[in-house]
Every structure is written in structure tokens, then in C-alpha cells.
VOKE-464144 format. One line per field, with one value per atom (N, C-alpha, C): residue number from 1; chain; atom name; x, y, z. Coordinates in Angstrom, 1 decimal. Example, Ala and Ser with C-alpha at 12.3 -4.5 7.8 and 13.67 -1.06 7.14 Angstrom:
residues 2
nr <- 1,1,1,2,2,2 $
kette <- A,A,A,A,A,A $
atom <- N,CA,C,N,CA,C $
c1 <- 13.2,12.3,13.2,12.8,13.7,12.9 $
c2 <- -5.7,-4.5,-3.3,-2.2,-1.1,0.0 $
c3 <- 7.8,7.8,7.8,7.1,7.1,7.9 $
END
This chain:
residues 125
nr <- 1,1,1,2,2,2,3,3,3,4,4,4,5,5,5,6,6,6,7,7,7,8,8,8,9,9,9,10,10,10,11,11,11,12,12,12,13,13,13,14,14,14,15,15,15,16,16,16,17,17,17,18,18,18,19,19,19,20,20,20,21,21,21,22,22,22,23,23,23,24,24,24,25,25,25,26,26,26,27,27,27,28,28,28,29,29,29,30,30,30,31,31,31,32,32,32,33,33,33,34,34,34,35,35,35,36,36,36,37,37,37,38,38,38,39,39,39,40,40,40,41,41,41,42,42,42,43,43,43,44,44,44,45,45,45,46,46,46,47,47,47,48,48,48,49,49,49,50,50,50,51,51,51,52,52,52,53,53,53,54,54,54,55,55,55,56,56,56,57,57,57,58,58,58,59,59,59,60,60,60,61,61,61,62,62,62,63,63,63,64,64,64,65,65,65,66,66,66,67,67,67,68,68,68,69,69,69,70,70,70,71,71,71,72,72,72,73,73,73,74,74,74,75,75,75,76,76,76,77,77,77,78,78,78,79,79,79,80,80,80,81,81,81,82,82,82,83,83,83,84,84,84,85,85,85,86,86,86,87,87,87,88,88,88,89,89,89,90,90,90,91,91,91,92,92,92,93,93,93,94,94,94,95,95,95,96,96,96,97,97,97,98,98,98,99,99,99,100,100,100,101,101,101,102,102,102,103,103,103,104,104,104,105,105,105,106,106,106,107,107,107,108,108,108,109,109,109,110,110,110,111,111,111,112,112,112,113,113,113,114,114,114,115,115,115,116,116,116,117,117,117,118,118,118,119,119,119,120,120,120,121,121,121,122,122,122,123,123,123,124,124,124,125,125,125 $
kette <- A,A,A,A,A,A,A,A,A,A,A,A,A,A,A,A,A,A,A,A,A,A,A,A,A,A,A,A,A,A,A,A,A,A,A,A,A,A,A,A,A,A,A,A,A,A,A,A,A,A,A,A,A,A,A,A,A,A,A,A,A,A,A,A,A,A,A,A,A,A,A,A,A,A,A,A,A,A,A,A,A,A,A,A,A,A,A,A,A,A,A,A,A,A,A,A,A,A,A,A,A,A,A,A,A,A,A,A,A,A,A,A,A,A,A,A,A,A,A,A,A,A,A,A,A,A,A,A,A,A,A,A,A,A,A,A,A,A,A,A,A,A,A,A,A,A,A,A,A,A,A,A,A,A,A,A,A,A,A,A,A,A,A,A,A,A,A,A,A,A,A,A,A,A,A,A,A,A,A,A,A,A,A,A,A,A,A,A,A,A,A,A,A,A,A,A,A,A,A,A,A,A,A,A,A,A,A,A,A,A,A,A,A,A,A,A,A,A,A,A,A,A,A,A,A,A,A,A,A,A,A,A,A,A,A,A,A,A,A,A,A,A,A,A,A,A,A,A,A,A,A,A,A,A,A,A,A,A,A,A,A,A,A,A,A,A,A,A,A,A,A,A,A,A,A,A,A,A,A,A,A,A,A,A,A,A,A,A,A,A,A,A,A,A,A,A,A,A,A,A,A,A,A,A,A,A,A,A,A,A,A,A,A,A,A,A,A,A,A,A,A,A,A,A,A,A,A,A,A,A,A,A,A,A,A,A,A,A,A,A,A,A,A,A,A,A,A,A,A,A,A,A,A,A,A,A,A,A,A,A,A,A,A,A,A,A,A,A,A,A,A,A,A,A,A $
atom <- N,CA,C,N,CA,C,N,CA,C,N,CA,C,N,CA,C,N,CA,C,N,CA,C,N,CA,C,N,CA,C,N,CA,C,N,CA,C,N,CA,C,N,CA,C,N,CA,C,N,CA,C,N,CA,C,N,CA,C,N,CA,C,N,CA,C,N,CA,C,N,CA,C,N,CA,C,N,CA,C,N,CA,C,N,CA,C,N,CA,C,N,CA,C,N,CA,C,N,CA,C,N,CA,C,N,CA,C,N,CA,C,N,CA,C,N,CA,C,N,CA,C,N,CA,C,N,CA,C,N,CA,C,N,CA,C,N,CA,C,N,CA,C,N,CA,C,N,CA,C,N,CA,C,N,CA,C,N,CA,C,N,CA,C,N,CA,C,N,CA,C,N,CA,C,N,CA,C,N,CA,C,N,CA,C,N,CA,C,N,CA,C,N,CA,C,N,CA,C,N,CA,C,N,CA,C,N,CA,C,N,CA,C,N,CA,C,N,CA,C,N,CA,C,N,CA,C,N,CA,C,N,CA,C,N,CA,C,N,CA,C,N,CA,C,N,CA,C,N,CA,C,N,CA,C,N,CA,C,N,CA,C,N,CA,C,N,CA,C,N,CA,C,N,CA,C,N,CA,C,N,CA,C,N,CA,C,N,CA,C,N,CA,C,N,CA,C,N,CA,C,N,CA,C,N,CA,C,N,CA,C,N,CA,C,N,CA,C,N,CA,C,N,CA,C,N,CA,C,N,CA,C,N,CA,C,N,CA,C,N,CA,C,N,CA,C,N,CA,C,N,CA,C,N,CA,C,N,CA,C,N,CA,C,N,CA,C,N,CA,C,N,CA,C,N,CA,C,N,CA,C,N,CA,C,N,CA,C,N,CA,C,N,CA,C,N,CA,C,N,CA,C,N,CA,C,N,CA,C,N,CA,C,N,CA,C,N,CA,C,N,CA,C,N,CA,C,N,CA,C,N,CA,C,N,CA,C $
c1 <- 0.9,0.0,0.9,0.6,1.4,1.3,2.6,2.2,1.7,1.0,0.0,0.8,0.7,1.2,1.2,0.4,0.2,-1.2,-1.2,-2.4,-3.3,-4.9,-5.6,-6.7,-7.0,-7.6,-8.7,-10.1,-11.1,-12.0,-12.7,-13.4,-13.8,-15.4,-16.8,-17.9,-18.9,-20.1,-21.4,-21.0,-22.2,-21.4,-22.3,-22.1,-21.5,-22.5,-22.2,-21.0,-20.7,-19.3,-18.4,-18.7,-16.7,-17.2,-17.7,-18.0,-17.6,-18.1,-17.2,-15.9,-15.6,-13.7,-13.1,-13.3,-13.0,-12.6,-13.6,-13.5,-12.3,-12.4,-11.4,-10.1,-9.8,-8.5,-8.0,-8.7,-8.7,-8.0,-8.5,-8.6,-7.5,-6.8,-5.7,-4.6,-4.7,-3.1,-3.2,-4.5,-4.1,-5.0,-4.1,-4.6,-6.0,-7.1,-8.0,-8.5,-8.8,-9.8,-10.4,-11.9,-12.6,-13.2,-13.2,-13.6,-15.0,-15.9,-17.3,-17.5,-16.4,-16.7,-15.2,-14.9,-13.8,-13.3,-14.2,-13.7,-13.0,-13.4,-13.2,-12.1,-11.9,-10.3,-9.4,-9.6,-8.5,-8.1,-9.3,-9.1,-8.1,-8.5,-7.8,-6.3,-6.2,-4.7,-3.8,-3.1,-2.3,-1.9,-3.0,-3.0,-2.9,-3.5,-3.7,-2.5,-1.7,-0.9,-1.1,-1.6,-1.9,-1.1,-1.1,-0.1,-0.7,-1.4,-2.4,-4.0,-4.7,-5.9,-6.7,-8.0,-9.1,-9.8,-10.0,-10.9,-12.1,-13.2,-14.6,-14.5,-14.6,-15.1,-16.4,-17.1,-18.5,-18.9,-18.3,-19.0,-19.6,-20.2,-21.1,-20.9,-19.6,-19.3,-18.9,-17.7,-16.5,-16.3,-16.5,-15.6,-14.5,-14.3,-13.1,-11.9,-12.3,-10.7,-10.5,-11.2,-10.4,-9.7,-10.2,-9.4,-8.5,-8.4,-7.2,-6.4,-6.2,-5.9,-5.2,-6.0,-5.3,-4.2,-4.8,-3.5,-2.2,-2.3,-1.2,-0.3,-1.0,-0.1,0.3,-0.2,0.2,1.1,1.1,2.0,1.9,2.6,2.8,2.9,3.7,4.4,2.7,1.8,0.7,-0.2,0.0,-0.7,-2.3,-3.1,-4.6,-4.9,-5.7,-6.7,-8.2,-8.8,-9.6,-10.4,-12.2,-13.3,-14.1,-14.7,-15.9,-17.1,-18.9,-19.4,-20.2,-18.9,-19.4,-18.8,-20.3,-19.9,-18.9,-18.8,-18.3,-16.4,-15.5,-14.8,-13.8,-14.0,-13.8,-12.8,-14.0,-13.7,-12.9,-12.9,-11.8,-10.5,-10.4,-9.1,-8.6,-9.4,-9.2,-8.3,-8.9,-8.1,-6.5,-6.0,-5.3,-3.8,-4.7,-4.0,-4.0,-4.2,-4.2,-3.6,-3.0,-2.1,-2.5,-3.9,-3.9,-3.4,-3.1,-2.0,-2.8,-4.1,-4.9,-6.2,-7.3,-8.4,-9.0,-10.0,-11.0,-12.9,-13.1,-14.8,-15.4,-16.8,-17.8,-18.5,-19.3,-18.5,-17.2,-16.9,-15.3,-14.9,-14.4,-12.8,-12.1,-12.5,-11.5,-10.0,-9.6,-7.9,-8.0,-8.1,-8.3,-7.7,-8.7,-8.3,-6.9,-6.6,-5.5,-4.5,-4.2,-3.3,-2.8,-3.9,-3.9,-3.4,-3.8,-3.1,-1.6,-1.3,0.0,0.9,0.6,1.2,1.6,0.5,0.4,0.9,1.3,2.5,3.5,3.9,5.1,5.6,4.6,5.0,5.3,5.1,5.2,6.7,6.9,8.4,9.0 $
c2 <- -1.2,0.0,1.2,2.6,3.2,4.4,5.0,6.5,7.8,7.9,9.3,10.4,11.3,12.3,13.5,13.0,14.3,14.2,15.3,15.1,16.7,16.3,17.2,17.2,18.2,19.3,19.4,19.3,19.7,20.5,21.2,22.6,22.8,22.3,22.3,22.5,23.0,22.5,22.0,21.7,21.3,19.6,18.6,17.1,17.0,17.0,16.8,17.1,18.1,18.8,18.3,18.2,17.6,16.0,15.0,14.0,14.3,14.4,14.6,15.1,16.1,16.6,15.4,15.1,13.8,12.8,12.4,10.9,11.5,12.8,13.2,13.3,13.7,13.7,12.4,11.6,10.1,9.7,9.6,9.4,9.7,11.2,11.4,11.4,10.6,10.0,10.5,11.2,12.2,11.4,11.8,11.4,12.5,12.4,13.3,13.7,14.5,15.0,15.7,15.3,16.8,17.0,18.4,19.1,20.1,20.2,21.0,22.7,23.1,24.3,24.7,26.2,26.6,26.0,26.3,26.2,24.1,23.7,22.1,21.8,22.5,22.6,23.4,24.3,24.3,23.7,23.2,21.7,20.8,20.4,18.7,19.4,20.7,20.8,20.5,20.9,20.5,18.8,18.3,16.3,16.1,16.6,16.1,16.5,17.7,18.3,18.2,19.1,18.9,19.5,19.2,20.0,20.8,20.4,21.8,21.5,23.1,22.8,23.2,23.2,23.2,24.0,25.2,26.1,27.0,26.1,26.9,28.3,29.7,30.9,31.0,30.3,30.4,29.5,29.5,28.3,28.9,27.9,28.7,29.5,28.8,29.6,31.0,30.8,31.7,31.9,32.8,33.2,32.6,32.2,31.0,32.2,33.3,34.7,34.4,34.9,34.5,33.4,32.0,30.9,30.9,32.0,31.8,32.9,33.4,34.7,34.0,33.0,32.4,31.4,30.9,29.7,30.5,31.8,32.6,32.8,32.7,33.3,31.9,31.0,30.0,29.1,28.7,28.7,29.1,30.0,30.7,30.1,28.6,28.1,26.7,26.7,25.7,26.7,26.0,26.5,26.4,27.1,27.4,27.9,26.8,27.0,27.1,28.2,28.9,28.6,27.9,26.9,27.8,28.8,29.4,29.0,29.2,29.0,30.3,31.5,32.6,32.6,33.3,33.6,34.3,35.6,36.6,36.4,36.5,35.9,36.9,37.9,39.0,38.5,38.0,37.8,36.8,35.6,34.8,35.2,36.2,36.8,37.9,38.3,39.3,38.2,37.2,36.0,36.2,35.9,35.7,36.6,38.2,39.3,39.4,38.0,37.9,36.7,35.9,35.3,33.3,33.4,32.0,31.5,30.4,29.9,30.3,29.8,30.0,29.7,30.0,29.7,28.7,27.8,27.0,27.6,27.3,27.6,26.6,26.8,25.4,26.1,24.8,23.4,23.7,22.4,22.3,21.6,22.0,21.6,20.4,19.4,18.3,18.1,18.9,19.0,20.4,21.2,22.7,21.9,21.6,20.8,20.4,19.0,18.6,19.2,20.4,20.6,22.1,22.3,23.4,22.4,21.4,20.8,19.9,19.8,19.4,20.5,21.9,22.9,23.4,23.0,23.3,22.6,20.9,20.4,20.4,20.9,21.5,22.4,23.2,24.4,24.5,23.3,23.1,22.4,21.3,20.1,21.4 $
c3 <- 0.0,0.0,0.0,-1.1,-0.7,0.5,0.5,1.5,1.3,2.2,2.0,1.2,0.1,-0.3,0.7,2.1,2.9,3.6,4.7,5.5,5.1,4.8,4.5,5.1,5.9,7.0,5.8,6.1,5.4,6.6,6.3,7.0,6.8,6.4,6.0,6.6,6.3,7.7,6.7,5.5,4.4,4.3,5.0,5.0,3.8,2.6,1.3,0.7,1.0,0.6,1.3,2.3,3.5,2.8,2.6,2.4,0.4,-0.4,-1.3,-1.4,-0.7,-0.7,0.2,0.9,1.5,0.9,-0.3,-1.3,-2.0,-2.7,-3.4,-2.9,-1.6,-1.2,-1.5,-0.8,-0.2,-1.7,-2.8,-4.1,-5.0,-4.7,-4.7,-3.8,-2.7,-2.1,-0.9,-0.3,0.9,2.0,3.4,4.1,4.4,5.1,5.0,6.9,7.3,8.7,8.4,8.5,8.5,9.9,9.5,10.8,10.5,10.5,10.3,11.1,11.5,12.2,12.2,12.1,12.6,14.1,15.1,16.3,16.1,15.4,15.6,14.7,13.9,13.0,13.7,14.5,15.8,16.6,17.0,17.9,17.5,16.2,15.7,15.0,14.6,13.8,15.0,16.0,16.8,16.9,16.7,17.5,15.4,14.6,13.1,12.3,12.8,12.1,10.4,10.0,8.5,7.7,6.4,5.4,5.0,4.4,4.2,4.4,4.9,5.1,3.8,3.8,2.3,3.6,3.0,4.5,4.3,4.2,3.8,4.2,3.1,4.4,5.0,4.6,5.3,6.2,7.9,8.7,9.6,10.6,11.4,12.4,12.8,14.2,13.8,13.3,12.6,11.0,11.3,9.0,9.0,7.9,7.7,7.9,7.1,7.5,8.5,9.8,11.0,11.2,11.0,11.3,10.8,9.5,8.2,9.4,10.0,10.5,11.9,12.3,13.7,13.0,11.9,11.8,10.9,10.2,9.9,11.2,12.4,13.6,14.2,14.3,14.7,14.1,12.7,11.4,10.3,10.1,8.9,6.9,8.0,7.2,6.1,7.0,6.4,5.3,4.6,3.1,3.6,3.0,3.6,2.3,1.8,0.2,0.9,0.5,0.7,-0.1,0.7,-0.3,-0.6,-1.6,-1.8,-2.5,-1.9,-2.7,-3.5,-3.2,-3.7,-5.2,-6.0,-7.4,-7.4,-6.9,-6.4,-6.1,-6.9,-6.0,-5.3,-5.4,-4.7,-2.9,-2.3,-1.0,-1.0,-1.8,-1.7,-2.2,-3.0,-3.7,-2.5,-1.7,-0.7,0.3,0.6,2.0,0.8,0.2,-0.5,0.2,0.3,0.7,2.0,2.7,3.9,4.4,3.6,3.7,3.1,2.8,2.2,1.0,0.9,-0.2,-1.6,-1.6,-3.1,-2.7,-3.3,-3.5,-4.2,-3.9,-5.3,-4.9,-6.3,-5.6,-6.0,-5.6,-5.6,-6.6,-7.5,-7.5,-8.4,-7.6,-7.8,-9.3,-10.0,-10.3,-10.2,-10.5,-10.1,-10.4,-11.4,-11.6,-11.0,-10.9,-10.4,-8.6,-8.4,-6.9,-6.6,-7.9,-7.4,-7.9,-8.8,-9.1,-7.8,-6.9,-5.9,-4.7,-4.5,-3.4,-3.8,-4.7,-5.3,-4.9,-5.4,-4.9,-3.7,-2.9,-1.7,-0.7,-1.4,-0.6,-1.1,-1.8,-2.7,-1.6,-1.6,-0.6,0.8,1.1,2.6,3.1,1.9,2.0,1.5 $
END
């Protein structure tokens, strides 16, 4: 069997969506955690250590910017692809200037996806 290409943090609060990005990681080589709320992707990155996270801006507790904003101070160094399901992509291009690796929007992209998380463990080794 082979080894994980890396661990991926999903941060969703739409079932359907962390359960599809899920199969997809999974699918391409990655190991997967999802977490359904900012406050619970805080939780698990410490014990999960991820390469990179996939980080909805829309959850319930918290705006994904913030969490993007706590894990800039915490490590600078984890890539944070930013999930929109805004047409708009204004706000996701704004996280950018705030320190997230790249954005995707919904629906997704299936090479768009892996070639953003390829990069993004590129970026991390």
C-alpha cells in the first residue's frame, strides 16, 4: 500500500461537501480529517498536524478569514486553500492578501483541486 502524499484538514459544515472533498483527497493519495466548524479545525490541527488545510469561508461559528488569520499566527508556514461557494470571488481573492495559499470555488474543479493541493504540498516540504 502506498504512503500518504500528505495530511488534509477539510473545514466544512455542508455534509455533502466535506464527504465529497473527502472521497477526493482520499482518491488522490491524501490522508483526510474533517472538521465541520472553525472552532473544531482548531481543535484537531495540533493532535492532526496537517499539510495543508481546504478552509470553507463560510462556517457557522466563525468566518473561515479568522481561522485563516489564527492559523497565519500559529504557522505561517501551512498552506490554507480557501473553499468558496461565492460567485463573487472578490472575498476569496481578498483571503489571499491575507495570507492564504490559493483559493477554489464550488462546485469544484476536479484538476483545479489537485493541481492546488500538489502545490500546496510543494510548498510546505
Amino acid at each position: 500500500m502506498p504512503s500518504s502524499k500528505g495530511r488534509v484538514l477539510i473545514v466544512d459544515d455542508e455534509p455533502p461537501v466535506a464527504a465529497m472533498l473527502e472521497a477526493v483527497v482520499t482518491a488522490l493519495g491524501y490522508t483526510p480529517q474533517v472538521a465541520s466548524t472553525g472552532s473544531d479545525a482548531l481543535r484537531v490541527i495540533p493532535e492532526f498536524r496537517p499539510d495543508v488545510v481546504l478552509l470553507d469561508i463560510a462556517l457557522p461559528d466563525v468566518r473561515g478569514e479568522i481561522v485563516l488569520d489564527t492559523l497565519r499566527t500559529t504557522d505561517p508556514r501551512l498552506p490554507v486553500i480557501m473553499v468558496t461557494g461565492n460567485p463573487d470571488a472578490t472575498l476569496a481573492r481578498s483571503t489571499l492578501a491575507h495570507g492564504a495559499f490559493d483559493y477554489v470555488g464550488k462546485p469544484f474543479k476536479l484538476e483545479r483541486l489537485r493541481q492546488v493541493l500538489e502545490a500546496a504540498i510543494a510548498y510546505r516540504t
